[in-house]
N, C-alpha and C positions, 0 to 999 in steps of 0.2 A: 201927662200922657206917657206912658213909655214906649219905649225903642221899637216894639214890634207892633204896638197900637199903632204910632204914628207911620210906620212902614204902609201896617194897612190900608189908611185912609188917606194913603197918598200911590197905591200903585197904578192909578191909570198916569198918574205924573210919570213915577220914576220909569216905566216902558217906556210912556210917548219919548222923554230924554233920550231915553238910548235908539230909539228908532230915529229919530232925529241925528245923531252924532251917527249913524250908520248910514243914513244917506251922502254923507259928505265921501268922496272916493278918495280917503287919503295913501294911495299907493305909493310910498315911498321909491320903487325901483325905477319906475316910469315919470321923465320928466314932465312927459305931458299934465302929469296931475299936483304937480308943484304947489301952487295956487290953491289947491283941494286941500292939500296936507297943509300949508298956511294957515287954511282957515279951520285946520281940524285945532291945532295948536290954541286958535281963539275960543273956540268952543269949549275946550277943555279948563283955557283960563276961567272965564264966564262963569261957567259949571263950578269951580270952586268956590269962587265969589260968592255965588249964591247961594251955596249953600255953607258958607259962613266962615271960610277961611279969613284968620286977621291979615298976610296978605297972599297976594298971589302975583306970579310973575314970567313972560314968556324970555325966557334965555337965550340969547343966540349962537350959534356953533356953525364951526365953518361947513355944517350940514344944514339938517331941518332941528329947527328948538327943540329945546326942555322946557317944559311947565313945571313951575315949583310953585307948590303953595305951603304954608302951615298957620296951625294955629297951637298956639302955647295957652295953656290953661293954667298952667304953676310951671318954673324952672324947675323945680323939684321934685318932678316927676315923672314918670316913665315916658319915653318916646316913642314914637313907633315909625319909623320909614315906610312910605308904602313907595311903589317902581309899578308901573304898564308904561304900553307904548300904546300910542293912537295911530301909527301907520297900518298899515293892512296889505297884503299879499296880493300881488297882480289876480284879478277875475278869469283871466285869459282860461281857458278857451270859454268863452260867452254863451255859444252854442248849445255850451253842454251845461249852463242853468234851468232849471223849471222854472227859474223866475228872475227876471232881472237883479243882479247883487249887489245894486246900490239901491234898491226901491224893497224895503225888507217887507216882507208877510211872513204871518204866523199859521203853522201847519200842525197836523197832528204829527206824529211819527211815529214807531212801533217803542223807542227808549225815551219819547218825552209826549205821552197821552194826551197833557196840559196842552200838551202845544209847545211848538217851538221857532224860535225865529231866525227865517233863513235869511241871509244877508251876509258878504265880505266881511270878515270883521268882528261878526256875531261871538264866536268866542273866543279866538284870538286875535285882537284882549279887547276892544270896544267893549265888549258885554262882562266883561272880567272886570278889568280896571274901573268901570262905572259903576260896581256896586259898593268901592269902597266910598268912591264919593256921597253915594247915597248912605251907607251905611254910616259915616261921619255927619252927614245931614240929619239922619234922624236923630243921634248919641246926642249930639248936640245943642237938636232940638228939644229934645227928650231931657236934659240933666244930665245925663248918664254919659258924656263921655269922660273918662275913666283917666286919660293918657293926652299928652301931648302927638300932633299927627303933623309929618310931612310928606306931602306928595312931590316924585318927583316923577313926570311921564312921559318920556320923550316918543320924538317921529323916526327913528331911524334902527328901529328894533329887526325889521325883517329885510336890513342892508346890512347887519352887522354890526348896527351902534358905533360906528367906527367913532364918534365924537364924542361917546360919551366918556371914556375912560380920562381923557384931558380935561373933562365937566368935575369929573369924583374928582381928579387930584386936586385942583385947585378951589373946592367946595366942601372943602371933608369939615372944617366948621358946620357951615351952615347945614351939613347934612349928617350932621353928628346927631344919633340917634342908639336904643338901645336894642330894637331889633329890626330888621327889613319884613317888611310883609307882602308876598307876590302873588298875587290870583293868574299864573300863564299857564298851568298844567293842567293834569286832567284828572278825574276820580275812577276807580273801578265802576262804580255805578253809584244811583242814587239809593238803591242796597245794602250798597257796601263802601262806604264812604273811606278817603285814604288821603294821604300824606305824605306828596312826592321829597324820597331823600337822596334823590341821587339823578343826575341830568350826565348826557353825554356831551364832548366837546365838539368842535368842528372845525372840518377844513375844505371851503369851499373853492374850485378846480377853476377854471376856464382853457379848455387846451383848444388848439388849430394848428392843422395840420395841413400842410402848402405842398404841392407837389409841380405839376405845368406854372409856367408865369403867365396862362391865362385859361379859360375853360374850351376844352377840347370835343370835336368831334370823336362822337363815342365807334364811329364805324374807323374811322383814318386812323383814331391812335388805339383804340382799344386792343387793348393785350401787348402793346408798346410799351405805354406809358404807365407810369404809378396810378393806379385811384386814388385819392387819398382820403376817401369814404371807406374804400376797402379794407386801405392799411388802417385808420381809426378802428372800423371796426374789429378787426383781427387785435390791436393792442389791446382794448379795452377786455375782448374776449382773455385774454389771457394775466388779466390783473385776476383774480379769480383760480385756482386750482380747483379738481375734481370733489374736492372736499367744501368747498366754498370758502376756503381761506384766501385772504389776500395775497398774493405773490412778491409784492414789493418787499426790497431787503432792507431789515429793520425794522418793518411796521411794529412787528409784535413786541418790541425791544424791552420795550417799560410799561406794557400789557399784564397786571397783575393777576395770578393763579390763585382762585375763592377755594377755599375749603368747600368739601363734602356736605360740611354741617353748614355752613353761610348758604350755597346753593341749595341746599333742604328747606332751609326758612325762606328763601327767596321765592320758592315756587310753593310755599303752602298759598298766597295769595290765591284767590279764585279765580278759575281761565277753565273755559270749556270751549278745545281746540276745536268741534265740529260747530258750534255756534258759530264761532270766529272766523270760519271757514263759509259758512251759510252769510256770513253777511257779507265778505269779501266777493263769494260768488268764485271763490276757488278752491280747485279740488284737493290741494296739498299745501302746507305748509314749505318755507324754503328758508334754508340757513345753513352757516355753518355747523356741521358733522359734528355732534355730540353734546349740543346744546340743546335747549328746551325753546319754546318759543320764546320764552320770560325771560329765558337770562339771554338770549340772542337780544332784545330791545334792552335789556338793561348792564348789562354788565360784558359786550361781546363789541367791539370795532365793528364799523362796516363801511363798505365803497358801495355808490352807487350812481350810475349816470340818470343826470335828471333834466336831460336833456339833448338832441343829438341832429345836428341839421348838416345840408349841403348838398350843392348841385340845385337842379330843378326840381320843386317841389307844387307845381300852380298845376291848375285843369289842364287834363290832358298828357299829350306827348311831348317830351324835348331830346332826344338820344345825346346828353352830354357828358364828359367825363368833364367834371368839374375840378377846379384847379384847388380850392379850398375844402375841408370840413372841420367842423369845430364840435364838444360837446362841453358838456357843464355837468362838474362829478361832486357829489360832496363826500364826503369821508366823515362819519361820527365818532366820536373818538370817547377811550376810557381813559377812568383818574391815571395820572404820570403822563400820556401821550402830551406832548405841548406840541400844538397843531403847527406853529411854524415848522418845527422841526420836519412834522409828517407831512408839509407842502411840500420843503428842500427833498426829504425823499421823495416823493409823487414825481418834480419833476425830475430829479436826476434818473429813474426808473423809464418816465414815459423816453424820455430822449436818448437812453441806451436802449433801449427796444425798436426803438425806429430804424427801418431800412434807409439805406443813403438815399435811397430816391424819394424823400419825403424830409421834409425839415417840419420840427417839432417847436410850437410857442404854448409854454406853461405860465398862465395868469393867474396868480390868488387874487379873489376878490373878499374873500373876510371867513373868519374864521374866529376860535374861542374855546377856552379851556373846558375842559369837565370837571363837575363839582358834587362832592357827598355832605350832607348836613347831618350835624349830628343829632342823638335822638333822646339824648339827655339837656339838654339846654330850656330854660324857662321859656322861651318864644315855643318849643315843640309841644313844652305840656300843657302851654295854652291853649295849643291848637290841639292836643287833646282834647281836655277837657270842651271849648268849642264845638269840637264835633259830636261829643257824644252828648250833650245837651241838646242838642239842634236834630241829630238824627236820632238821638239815643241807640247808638253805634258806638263801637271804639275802634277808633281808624287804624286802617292800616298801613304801614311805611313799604312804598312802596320805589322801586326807580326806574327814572323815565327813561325812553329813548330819542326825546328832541335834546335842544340846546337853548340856552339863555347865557349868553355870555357875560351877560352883567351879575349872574350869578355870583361867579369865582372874582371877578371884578372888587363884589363887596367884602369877600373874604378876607383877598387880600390888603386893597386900601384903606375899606375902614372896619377893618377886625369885627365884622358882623357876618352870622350865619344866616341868612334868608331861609323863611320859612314860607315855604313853596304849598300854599292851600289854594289849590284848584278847582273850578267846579265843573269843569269842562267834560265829556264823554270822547273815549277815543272813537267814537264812533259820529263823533260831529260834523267830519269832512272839512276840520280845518286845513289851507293850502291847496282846497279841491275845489271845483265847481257842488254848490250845494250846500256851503260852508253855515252851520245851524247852530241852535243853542237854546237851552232849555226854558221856559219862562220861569218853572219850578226852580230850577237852577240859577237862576237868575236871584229869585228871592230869599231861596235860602242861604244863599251865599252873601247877601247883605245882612240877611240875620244871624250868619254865624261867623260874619266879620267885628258886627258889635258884641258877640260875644267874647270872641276874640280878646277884646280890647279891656272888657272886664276881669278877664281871666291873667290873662298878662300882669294888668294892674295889682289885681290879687298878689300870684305869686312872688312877682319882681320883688326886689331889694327896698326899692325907692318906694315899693307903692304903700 
């Protein structure tokens, strides 16, 4: 039976699988669901086992585990790394589900006809990282796996991975491999299938801003005393120029200047701003002065509060002037920005800007480099070749504007370029209430992971 036989006559399995690992709420951020992401960690062991790893194993890290599995079919032959993570992104606000997001249903929707499945987690990366498992499943099943495979999956992808980096150094044996393979991005469409080469870095904020040493009647003190909602707001406003450039000194410092010709090819990719605007439900685009939308997400910095609280916020009235407010900023950063550096700016900026009547507290909570792959490398032309079998398309390189920090991680620890084949739609609503993913995309993405693997094998040295 081959690869794509045995997919067929097994897809009410491989769903149910993922609809099942989607139920579990493994939200890494919130302690409350500790327990959940534990057991997502067991689920993902299991899941290997089963489907035929020789062994498998849950890792411990002064966070939430790694899952490591492999299976060696000859020393002497190509490896392949694969990386997801099994945490998933707080649901919050709840409200604003059509459908509970740990109880997935399958819906139509106007970019996935098939149907697609809403649920936390759906594609980033439950439904990503589970179709290599399946895709190893079948290769396997089938004869046809091609390559030696390691998985390695950790829980702590959307806090940062703060653990993993002490996992790679003291693991670069056991995770010695000849290329990284990562399903976290997204494609232009099922159309126009593509090949993220480039991901931006990050630096995320936590600032609080203290004014009274306790909350204030808003009639007694008001116009006295500091707001310190006021003064956040007023800072934040002014991180930002009329231009939409960042204000802070130095941001731009190691901010690389693309040729004419580099941003020509960059925007050949296909983008229809009034589409993109119709699905947004907005009536203009916004960015910094002299970019296109395309290189604004890929190749352009950006600040932005993703969060902003304080004072009385519950039904009804409270006339307070509150003594606190805090918000939460992250900064996406391009190749050269090294995001610590652009914290140490962040807060030496936010703290000169402050009026004396307010005291300023700058917390990073995790952050991570930017990474570009290159597109001459034997893992790209597999994924080539991969895609234009599967869609009979030839992909296009395209670069994103999230972050994966374990990117640049593999670059540098174990001299591997990760080849970033996503199946995801930026129009998925991952990190949103509503968060989807395609069943189509689902499948073709197992089938054009064992392509992958054949193609790899082909070109490589060893194969």
């Amino acid at each position: 039976m081959s690869v794509n036989a045995f997919i067929a006559s097994h897809k009410d399995r491989f769903l149910n699988e993922l609809l099942d690992l989607l139920r579990i709420p493994s939200v890494s951020a919130d302690p409350k669901f500790k327990e959940d992401v534990f057991r997502a960690a067991d689920f993902v062991k299991n899941s290997l086992e089963r489907a035929g790893v020789d062994r498998a194993e849950i890792c411990p890290t002064a966070g939430y585990p790694i899952v490591y599995g492999e299976k060696v079919i000859d020393p002497s032959a190509p490896t392949v790394l694969v990386y997801g993570h099994y945490d998933v992104q707080p649901a919050d606000p709840y409200e604003l589900w059509d459908s509970p997001p740990f109880d997935p249903v399958i819906k139509q929707t106007e970019e996935h006809p098939e149907g697609a499945i809403f649920a936390r987690g759906s594609a980033d990366d439950k439904g990503q990282f589970y179709m290599h498992v399946k895709a190893f499943e079948a290769m396997l099943a089938s004869g046809e796996l091609a390559c030696n495979v390691k998985f390695m999956i950790e829980g702590e992808e959307e806090v940062g991975s703060e653990n993993l980096d002490l996992f790679v150094q003291q693991n670069k044996e056991k995770l010695r491999a000849d290329v990284v393979l990562i399903s976290d991005t997204s494609m232009i469409s099922m159309d126009t299938p593509s090949v993220t080469v480039g991901l931006r870095g990050l630096a995320y904020m936590q600032v609080e801003v203290t004014g009274p040493n306790r909350d204030l009647h808003s009639g007694t003190y008001g116009g006295a005393v500091a707001n310190p909602i006021n003064i956040l707001c007023k800072m934040i406003a002014s991180l930002h120029d009329d231009e939409n450039r960042i204000t802070i000194p130095g941001f731009y410092d190691r901010v690389e200047t693309y040729s004419e010709t580099y941003r020509d090819q960059l925007n050949k990719a296909p983008f229809d701003e009034d589409d993109y605007k119709r699905k947004l439900a907005i009536a203009e685009v916004w960015g910094e002065k002299g970019y296109t939308t395309i290189e604004r997400v890929g190749i352009r910095p950006t600040l932005d509060v993703n969060g902003i609280w304080g004072g009385y916020t519950g039904e009804g009235a409270k006339t307070v002037l509150p003594s606190k407010a805090y918000a939460k900023i992250s900064m996406r950063l391009v190749p050269n920005q090294d995001h610590k550096e652009i914290a140490s700016l962040f807060e030496d900026h936010l703290k000169a800007i402050a009026p004396a009547s307010v005291k300023v507290k700058v917390v990073p909570h995790h952050g991570g480099q930017a990474a570009v792959v290159p597109t001459d490398s034997v893992g790209y032309h597999a994924a080539e070749a991969a895609i234009q079998e599967a869609f009979g398309k030839q992909a296009i390189p395209t670069r994103e504007g999230g972050s994966i920090p374990i990117t640049s991680l593999f670059q540098q620890a174990l001299g591997l370029d990760p080849i970033l084949m996503g199946f995801g739609l930026d129009t998925d609503a991952i990190h949103s209430p509503n968060e989807h993913y395609g069943v189509k995309n689902y499948f073709m993405g197992i089938e054009t992971i064992a392509l992958f693997f054949q193609h790899f094998a082909r070109l490589h040295p060893k194969g």
